[in-house]
C-alpha positions as a Markdown table, in Angstrom:
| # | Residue | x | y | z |
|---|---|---|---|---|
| 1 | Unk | -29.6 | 12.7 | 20.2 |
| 2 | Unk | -31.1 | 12.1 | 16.7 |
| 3 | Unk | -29.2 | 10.0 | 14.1 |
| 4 | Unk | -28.6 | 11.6 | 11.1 |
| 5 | Unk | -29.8 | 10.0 | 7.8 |
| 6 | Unk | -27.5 | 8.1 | 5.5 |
| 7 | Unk | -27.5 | 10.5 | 3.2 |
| 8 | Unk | -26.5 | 13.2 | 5.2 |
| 9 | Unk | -23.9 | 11.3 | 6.8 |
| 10 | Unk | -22.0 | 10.1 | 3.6 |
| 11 | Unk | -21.5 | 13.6 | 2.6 |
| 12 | Unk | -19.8 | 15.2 | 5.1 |
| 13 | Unk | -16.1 | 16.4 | 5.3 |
| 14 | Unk | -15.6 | 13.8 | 8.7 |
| 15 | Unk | -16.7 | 10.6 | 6.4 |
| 16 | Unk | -14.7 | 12.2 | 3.8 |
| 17 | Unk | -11.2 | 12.7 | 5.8 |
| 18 | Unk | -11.4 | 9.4 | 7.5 |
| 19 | Unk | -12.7 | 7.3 | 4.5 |
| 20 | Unk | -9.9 | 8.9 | 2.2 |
| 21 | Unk | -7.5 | 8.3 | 5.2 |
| 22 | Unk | -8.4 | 4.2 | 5.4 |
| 23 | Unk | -8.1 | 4.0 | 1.6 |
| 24 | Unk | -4.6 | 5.2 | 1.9 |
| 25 | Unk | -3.7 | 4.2 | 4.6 |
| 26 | Unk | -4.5 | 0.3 | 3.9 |
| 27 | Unk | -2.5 | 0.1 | 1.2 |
| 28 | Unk | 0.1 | 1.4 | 3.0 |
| 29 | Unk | -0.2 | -0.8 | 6.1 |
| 30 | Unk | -0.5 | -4.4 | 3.9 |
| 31 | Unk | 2.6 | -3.0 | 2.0 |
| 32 | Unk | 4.6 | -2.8 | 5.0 |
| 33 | Unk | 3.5 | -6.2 | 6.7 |
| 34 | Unk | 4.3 | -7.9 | 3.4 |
| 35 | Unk | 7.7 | -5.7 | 3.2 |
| 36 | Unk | 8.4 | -7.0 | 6.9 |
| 37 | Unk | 7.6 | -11.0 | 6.1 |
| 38 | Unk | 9.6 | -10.7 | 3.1 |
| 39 | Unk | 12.7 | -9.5 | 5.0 |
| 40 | Unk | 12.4 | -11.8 | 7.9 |
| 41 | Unk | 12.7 | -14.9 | 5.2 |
| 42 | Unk | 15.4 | -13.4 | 3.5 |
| 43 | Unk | 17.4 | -13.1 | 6.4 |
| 44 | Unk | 16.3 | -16.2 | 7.5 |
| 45 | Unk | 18.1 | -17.8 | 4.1 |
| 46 | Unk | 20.8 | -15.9 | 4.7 |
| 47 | Unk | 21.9 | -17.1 | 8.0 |
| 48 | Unk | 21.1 | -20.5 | 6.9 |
| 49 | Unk | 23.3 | -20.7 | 4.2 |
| 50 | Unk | 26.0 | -19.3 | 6.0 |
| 51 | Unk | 29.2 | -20.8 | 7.5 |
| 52 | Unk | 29.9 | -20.4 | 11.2 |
């Protein structure tokens, strides 16, 4: 099996798809984890300043 050139390889539609996939999906992904980390300390503050 021969491996295509660079060139070749950064233009087509599979490179394309999954490249434009990652750069949306990253965003996407830290967004959540740091929506997640958030939540867990403010519930974490919540139940500590609460009365029992």
């Amino acid at each position: 099996m021969r491996l295509p050139n660079s060139n070749t390889f950064f233009n087509t539609i599979r490179f394309k798809l999954i490249s434009g996939l990652i750069v949306v999906m990253l965003p996407v992904l830290s967004f959540l984890i740091y929506n997640s980390y958030y939540s867990i300390q403010v519930v974490r503050n919540q139940v500590t300043q609460s009365k029992y």
